[in-house]
C-alpha positions as protocol buffer text, in pm:
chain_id: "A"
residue {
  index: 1
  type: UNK
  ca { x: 991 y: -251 z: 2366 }
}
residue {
  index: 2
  type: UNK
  ca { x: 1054 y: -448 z: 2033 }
}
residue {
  index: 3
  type: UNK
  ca { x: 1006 y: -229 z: 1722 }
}
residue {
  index: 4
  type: UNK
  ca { x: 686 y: -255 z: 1494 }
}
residue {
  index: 5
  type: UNK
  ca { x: 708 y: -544 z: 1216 }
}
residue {
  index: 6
  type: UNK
  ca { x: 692 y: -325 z: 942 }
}
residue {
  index: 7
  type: UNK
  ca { x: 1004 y: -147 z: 1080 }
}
residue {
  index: 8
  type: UNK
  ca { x: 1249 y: -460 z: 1038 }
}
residue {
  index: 9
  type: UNK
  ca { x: 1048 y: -586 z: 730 }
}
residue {
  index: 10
  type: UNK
  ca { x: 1102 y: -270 z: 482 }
}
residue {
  index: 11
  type: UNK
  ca { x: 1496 y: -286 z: 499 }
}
residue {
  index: 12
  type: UNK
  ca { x: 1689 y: -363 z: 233 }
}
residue {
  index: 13
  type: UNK
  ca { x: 1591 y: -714 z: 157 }
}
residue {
  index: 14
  type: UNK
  ca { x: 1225 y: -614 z: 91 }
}
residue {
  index: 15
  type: UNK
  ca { x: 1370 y: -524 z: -218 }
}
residue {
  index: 16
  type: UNK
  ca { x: 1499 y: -851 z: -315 }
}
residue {
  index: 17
  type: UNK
  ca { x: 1148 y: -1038 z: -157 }
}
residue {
  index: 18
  type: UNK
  ca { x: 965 y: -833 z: -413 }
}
residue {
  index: 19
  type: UNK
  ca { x: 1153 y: -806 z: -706 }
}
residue {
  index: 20
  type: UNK
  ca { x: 895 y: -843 z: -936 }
}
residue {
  index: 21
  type: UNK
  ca { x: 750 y: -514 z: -820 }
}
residue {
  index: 22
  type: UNK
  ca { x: 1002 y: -345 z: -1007 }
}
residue {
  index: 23
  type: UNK
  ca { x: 957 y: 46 z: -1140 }
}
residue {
  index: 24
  type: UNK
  ca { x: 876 y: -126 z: -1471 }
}
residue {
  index: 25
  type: UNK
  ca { x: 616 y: -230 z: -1317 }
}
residue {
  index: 26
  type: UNK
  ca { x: 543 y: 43 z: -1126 }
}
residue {
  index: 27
  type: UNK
  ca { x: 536 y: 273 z: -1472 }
}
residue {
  index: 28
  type: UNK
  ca { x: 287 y: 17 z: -1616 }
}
residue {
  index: 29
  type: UNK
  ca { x: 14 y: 74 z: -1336 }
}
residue {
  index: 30
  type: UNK
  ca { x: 80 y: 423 z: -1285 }
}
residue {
  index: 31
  type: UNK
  ca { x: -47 y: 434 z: -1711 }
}
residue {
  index: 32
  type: UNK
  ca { x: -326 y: 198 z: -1612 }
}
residue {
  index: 33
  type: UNK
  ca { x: -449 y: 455 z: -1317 }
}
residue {
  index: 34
  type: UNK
  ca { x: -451 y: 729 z: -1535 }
}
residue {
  index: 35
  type: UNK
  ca { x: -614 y: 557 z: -1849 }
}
residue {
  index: 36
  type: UNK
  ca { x: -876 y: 418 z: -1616 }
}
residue {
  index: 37
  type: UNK
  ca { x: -912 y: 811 z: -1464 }
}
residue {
  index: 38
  type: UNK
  ca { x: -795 y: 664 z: -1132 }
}
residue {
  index: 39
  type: UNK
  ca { x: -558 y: 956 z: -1090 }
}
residue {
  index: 40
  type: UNK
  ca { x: -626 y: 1264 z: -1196 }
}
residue {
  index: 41
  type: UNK
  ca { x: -472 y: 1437 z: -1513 }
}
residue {
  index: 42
  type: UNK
  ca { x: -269 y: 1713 z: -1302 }
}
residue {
  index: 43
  type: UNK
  ca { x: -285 y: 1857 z: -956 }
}
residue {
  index: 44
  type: UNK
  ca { x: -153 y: 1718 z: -643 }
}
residue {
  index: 45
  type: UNK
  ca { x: -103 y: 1351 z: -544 }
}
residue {
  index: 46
  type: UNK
  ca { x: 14 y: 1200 z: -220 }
}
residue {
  index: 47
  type: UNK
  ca { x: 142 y: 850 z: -257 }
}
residue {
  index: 48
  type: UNK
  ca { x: 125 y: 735 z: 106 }
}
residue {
  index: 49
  type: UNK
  ca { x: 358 y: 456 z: 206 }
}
residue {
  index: 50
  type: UNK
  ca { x: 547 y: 502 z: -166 }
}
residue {
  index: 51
  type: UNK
  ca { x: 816 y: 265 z: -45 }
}
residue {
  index: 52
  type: UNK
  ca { x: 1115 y: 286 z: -336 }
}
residue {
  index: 53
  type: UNK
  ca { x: 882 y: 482 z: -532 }
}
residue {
  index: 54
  type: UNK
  ca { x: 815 y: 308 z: -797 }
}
residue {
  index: 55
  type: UNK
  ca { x: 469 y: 458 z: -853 }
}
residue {
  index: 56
  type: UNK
  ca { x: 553 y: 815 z: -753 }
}
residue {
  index: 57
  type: UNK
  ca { x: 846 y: 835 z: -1028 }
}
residue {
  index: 58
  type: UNK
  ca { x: 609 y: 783 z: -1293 }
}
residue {
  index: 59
  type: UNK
  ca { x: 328 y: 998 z: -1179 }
}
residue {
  index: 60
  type: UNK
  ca { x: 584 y: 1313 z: -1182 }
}
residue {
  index: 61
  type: UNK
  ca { x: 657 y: 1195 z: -1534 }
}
residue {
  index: 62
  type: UNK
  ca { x: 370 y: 1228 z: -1599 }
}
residue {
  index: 63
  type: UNK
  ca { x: 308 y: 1561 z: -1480 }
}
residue {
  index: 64
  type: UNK
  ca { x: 145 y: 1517 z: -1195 }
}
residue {
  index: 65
  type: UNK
  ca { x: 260 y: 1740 z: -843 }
}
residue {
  index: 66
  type: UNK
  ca { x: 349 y: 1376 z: -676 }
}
residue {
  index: 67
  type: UNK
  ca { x: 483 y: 1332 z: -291 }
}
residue {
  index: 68
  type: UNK
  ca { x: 582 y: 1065 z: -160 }
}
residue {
  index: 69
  type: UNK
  ca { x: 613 y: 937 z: 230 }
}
residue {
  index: 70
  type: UNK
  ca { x: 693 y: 604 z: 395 }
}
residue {
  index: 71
  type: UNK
  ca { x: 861 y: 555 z: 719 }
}
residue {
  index: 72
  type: UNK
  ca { x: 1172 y: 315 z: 596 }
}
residue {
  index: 73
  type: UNK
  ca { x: 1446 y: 546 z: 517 }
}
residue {
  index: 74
  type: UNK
  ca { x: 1629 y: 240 z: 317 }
}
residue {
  index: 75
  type: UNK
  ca { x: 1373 y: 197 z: 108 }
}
residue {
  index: 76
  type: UNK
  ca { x: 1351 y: 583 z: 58 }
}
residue {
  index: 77
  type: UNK
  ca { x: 1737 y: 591 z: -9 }
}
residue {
  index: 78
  type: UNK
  ca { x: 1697 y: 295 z: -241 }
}
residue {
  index: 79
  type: UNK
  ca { x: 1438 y: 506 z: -446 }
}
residue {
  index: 80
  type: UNK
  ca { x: 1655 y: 819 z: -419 }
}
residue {
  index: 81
  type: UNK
  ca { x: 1368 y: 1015 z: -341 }
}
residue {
  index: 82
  type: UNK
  ca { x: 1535 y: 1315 z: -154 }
}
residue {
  index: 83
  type: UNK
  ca { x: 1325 y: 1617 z: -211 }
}
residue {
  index: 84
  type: UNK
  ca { x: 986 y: 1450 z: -344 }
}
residue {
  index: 85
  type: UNK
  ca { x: 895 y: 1202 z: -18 }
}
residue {
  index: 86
  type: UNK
  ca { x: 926 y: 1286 z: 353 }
}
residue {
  index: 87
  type: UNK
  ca { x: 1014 y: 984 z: 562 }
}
residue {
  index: 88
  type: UNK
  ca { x: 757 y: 984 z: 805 }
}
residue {
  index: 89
  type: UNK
  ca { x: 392 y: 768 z: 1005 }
}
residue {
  index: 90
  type: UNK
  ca { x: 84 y: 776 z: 781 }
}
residue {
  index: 91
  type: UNK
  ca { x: -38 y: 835 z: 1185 }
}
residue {
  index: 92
  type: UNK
  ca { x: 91 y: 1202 z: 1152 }
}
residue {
  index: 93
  type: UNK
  ca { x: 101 y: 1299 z: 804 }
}
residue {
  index: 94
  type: UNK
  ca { x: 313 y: 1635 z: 791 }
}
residue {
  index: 95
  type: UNK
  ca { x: 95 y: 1816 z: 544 }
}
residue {
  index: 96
  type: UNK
  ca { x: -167 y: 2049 z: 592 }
}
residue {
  index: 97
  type: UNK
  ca { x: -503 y: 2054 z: 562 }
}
residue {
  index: 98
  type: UNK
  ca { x: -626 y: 2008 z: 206 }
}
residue {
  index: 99
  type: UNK
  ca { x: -321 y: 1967 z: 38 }
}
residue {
  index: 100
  type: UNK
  ca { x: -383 y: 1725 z: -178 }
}
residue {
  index: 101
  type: UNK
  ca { x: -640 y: 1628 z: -530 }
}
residue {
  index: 102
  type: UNK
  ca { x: -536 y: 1259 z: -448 }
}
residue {
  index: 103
  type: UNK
  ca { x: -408 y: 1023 z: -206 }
}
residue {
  index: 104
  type: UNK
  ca { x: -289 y: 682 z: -329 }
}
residue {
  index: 105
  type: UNK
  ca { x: -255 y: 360 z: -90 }
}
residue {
  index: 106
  type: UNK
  ca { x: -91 y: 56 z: -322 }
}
residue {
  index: 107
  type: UNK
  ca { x: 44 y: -291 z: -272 }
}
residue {
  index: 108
  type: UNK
  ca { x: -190 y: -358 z: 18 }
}
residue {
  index: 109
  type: UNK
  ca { x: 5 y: -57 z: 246 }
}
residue {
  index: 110
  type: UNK
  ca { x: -317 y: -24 z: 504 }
}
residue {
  index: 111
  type: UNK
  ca { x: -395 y: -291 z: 765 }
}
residue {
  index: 112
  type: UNK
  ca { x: -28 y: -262 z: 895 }
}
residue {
  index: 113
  type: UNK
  ca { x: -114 y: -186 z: 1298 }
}
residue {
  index: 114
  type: UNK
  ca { x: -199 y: -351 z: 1554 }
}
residue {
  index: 115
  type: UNK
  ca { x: -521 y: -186 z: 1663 }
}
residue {
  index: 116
  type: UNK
  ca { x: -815 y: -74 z: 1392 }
}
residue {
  index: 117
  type: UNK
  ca { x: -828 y: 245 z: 1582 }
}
residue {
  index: 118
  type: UNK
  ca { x: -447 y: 328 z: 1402 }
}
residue {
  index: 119
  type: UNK
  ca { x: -599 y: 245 z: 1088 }
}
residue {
  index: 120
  type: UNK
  ca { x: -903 y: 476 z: 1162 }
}
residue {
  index: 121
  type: UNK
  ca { x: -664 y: 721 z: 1254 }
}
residue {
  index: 122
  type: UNK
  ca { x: -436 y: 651 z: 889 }
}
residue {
  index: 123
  type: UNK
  ca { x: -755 y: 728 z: 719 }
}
residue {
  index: 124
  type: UNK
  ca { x: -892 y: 978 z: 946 }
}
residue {
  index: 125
  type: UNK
  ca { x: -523 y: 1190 z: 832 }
}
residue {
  index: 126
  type: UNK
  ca { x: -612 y: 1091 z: 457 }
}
residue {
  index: 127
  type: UNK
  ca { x: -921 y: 1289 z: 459 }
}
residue {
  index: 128
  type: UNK
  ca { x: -765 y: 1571 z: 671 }
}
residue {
  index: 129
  type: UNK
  ca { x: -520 y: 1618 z: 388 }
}
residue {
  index: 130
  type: UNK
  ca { x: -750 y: 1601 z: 80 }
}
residue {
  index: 131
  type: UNK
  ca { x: -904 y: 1869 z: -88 }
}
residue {
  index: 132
  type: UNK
  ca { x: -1266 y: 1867 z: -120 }
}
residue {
  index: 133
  type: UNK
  ca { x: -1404 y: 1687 z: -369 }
}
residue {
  index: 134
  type: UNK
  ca { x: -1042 y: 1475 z: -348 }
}
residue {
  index: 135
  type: UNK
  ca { x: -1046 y: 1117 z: -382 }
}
residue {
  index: 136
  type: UNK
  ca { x: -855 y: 835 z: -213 }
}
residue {
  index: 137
  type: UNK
  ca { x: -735 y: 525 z: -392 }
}
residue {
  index: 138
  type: UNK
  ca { x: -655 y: 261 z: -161 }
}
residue {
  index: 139
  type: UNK
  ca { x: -545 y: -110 z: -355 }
}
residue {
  index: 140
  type: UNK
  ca { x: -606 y: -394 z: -90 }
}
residue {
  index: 141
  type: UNK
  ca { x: -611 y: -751 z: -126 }
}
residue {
  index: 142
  type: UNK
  ca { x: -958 y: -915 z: -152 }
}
residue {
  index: 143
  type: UNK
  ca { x: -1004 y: -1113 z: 136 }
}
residue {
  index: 144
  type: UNK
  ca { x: -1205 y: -1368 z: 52 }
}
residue {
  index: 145
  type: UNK
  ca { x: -955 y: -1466 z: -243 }
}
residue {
  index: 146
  type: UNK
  ca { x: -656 y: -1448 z: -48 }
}
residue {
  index: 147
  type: UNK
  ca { x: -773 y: -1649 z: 236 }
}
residue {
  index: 148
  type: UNK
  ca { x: -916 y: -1924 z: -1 }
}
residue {
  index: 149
  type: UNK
  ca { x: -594 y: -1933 z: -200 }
}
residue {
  index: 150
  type: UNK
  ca { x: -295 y: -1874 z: 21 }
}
residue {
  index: 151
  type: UNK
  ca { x: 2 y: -2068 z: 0 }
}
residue {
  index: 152
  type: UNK
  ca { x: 123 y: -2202 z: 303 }
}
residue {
  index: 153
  type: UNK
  ca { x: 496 y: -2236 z: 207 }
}
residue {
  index: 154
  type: UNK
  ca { x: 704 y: -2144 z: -70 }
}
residue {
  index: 155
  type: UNK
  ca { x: 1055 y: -2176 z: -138 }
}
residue {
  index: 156
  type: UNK
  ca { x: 1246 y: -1947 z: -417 }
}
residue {
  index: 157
  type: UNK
  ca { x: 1642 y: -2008 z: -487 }
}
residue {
  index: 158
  type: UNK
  ca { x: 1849 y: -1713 z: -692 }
}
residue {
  index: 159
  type: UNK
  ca { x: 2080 y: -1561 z: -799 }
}
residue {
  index: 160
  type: UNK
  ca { x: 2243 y: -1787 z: -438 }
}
residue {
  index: 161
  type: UNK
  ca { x: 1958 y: -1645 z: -279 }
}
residue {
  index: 162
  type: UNK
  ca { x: 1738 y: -1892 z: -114 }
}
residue {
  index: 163
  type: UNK
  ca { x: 1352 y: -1669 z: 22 }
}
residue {
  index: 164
  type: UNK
  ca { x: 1168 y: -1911 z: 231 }
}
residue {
  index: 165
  type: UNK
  ca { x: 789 y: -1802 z: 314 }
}
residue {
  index: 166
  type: UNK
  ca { x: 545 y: -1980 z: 553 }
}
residue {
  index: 167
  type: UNK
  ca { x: 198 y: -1788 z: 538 }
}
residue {
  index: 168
  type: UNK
  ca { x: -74 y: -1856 z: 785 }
}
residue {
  index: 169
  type: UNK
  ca { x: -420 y: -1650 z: 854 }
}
residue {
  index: 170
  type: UNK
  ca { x: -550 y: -1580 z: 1201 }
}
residue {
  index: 171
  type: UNK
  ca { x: -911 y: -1596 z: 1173 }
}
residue {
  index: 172
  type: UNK
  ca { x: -915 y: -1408 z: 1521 }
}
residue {
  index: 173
  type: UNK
  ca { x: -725 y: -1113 z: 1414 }
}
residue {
  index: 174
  type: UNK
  ca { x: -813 y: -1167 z: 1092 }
}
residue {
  index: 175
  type: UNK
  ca { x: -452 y: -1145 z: 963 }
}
residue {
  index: 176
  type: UNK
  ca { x: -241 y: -1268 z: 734 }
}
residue {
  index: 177
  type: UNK
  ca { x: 110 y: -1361 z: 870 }
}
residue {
  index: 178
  type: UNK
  ca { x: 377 y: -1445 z: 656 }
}
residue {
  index: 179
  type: UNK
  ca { x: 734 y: -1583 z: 828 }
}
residue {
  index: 180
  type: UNK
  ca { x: 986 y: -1471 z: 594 }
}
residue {
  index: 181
  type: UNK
  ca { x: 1382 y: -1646 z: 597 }
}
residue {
  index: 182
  type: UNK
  ca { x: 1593 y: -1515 z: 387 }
}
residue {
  index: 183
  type: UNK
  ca { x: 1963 y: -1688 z: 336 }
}
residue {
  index: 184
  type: UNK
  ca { x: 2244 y: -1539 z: 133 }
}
residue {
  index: 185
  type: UNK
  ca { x: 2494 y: -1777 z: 3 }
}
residue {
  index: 186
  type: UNK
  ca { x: 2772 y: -1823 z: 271 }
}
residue {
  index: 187
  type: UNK
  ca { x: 2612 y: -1584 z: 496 }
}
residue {
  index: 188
  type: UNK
  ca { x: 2396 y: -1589 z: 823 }
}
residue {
  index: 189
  type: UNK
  ca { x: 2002 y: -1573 z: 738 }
}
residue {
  index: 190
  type: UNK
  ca { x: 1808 y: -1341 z: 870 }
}
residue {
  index: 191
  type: UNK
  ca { x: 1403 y: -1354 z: 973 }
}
residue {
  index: 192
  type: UNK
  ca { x: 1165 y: -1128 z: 993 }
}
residue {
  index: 193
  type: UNK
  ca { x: 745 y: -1152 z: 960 }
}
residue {
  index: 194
  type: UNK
  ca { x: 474 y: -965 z: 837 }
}
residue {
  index: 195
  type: UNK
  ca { x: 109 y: -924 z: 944 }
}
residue {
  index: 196
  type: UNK
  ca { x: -124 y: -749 z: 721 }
}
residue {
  index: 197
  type: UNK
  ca { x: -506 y: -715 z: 815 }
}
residue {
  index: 198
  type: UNK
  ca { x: -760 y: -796 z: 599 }
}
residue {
  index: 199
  type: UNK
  ca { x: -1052 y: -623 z: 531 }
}
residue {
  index: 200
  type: UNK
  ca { x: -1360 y: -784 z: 336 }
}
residue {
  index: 201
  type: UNK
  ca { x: -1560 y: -491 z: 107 }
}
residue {
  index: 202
  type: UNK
  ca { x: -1836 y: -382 z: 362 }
}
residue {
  index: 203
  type: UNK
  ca { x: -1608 y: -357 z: 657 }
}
residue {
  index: 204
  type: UNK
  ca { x: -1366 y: -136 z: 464 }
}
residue {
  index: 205
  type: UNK
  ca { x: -1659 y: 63 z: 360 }
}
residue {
  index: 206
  type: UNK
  ca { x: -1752 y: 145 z: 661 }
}
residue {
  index: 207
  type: UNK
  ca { x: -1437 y: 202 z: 820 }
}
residue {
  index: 208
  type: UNK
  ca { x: -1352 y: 489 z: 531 }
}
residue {
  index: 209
  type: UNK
  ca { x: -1726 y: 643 z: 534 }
}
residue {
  index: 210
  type: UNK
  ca { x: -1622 y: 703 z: 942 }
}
residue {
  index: 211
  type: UNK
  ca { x: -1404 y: 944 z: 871 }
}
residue {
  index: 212
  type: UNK
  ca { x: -1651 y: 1149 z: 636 }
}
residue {
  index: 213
  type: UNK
  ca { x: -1513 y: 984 z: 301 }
}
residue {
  index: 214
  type: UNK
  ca { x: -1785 y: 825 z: 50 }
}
residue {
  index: 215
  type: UNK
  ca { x: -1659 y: 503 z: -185 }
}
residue {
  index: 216
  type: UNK
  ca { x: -1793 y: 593 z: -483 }
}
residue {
  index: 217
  type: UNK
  ca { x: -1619 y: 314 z: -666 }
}
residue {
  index: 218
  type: UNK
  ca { x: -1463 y: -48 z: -571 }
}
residue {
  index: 219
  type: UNK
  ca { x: -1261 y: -234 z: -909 }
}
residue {
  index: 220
  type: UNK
  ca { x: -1080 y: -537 z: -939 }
}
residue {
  index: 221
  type: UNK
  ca { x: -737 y: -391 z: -1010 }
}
residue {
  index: 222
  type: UNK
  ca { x: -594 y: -78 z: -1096 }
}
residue {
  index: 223
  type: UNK
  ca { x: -681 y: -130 z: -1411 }
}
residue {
  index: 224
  type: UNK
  ca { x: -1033 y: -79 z: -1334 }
}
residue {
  index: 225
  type: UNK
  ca { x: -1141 y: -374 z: -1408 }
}
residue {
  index: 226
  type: UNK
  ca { x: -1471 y: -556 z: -1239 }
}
residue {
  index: 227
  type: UNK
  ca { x: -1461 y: -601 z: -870 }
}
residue {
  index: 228
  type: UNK
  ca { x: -1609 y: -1004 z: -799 }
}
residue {
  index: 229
  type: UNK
  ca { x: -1553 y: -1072 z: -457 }
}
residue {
  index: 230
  type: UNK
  ca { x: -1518 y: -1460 z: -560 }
}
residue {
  index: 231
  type: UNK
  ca { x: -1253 y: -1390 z: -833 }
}
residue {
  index: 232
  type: UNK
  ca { x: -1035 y: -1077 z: -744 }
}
residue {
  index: 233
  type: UNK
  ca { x: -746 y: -1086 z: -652 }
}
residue {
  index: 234
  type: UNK
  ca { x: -788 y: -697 z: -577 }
}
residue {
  index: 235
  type: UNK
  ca { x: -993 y: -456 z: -437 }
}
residue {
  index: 236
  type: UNK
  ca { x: -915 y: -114 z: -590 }
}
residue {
  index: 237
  type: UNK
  ca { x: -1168 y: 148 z: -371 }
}
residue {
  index: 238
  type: UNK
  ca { x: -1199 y: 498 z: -472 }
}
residue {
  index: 239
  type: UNK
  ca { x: -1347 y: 768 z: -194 }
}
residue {
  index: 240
  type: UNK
  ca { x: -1403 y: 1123 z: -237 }
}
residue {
  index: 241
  type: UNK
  ca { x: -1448 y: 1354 z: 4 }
}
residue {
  index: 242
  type: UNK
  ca { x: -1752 y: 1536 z: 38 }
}
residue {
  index: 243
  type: UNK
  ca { x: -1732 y: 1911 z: -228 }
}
residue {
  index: 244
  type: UNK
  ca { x: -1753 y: 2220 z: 46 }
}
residue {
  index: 245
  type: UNK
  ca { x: -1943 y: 2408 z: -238 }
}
């Protein structure tokens, strides 16, 4: 049985395909979230699919009791994240019940499976793990936006790296599929895709409110700015699950 996509795409060279997500950056938005009271000023805070952890670094900087978990142990080793991230599915997070003040979902991390009952089930274990009255951030790309203005091809040469990308979207699936060749200089090049899906504002609404999470809040970025479905490149939702008191 051939592995998931995801699995051969978060090796090593995701690092080098997004380089401008660097932990600069990361720091930057991670300031943004908690000027914008995305996060919250202390407590608990699961960053689900962290990757290199360029987010959760700065949120225990910060102060807050941050954990992260993604399932590619190269990209945990790259992030030297022994001790604050488990490598593990966001299928079967290994935390218990109401763990957590806040779970994070960045960088367009949901949408990965091949079924929407797997991502019913990914949010479905969010809510298990939050606290009531927690809230879920979850950063997707705006469909609308990203369908209009995706590039079909796009060819990037450094450092004698050469990334080719071919991007397509499957109206049927309603995917977006990016071929990815990457070449080394005077080495073999290796392949690999990805296939995220896309979910347009009322769909994902619906799909969190399933699992007995409200959206009490959709923005543009994670700087909280405006969410315009014709414009954004973003959707930033905030959830919260229901207070037991």
């Amino acid at each position: 049985m051939d592995e998931p996509w995801y699995v051969r795409a978060f090796a090593s060279e995701y690092l080098e395909l997004y380089h401008h997500r660097s932990p600069v950056q990361g720091r930057q938005q991670v300031q943004q979230m908690l000027a914008a009271a995305l996060l919250p000023k202390s407590g608990r805070v699961l960053d689900l699919c962290c990757g290199a952890g360029r987010h959760l670094q700065p949120m225990r900087a910060a102060g807050l009791r941050a954990w992260g978990l993604d399932l590619s142990q190269p990209l945990l080793a790259a992030g030297e994240l022994a001790g604050i991230a488990v490598r593990a599915d966001a299928l079967a997070i290994p935390f218990a019940d109401a763990t957590f003040d806040c779970v994070t979902n960045l960088f367009s991390s949901f949408g990965y499976f091949p079924s929407d009952d797997a991502h019913r089930a990914v949010l479905a274990e969010v809510a298990r793990v939050l606290a009531p009255g927690g809230r879920l951030v979850l950063d997707h790309m705006n469909a609308v936006v990203t369908v209009r203005d995706l590039e079909p091809v796009s060819v990037e040469q450094r450092d004698g790296l050469t990334l080719r990308q071919t991007r397509r979207y499957d109206s049927q699936s309603r995917r977006v599929i990016k071929e990815v060749e990457y070449i080394p200089h005077g080495l073999p090049p290796r392949h690999w895709h990805e296939s995220v899906r896309l979910f347009e504002p009322a769909e994902l609404d619906a799909f969190i409110s399933r699992v007995g999470l409200s959206v009490v809040a959709r923005f543009g970025d994670l700087d909280a700015s405006v969410f315009k479905e014709s414009t954004s490149n973003r959707q930033v939702v905030v959830a919260q699950k229901p207070d037991s008191t």
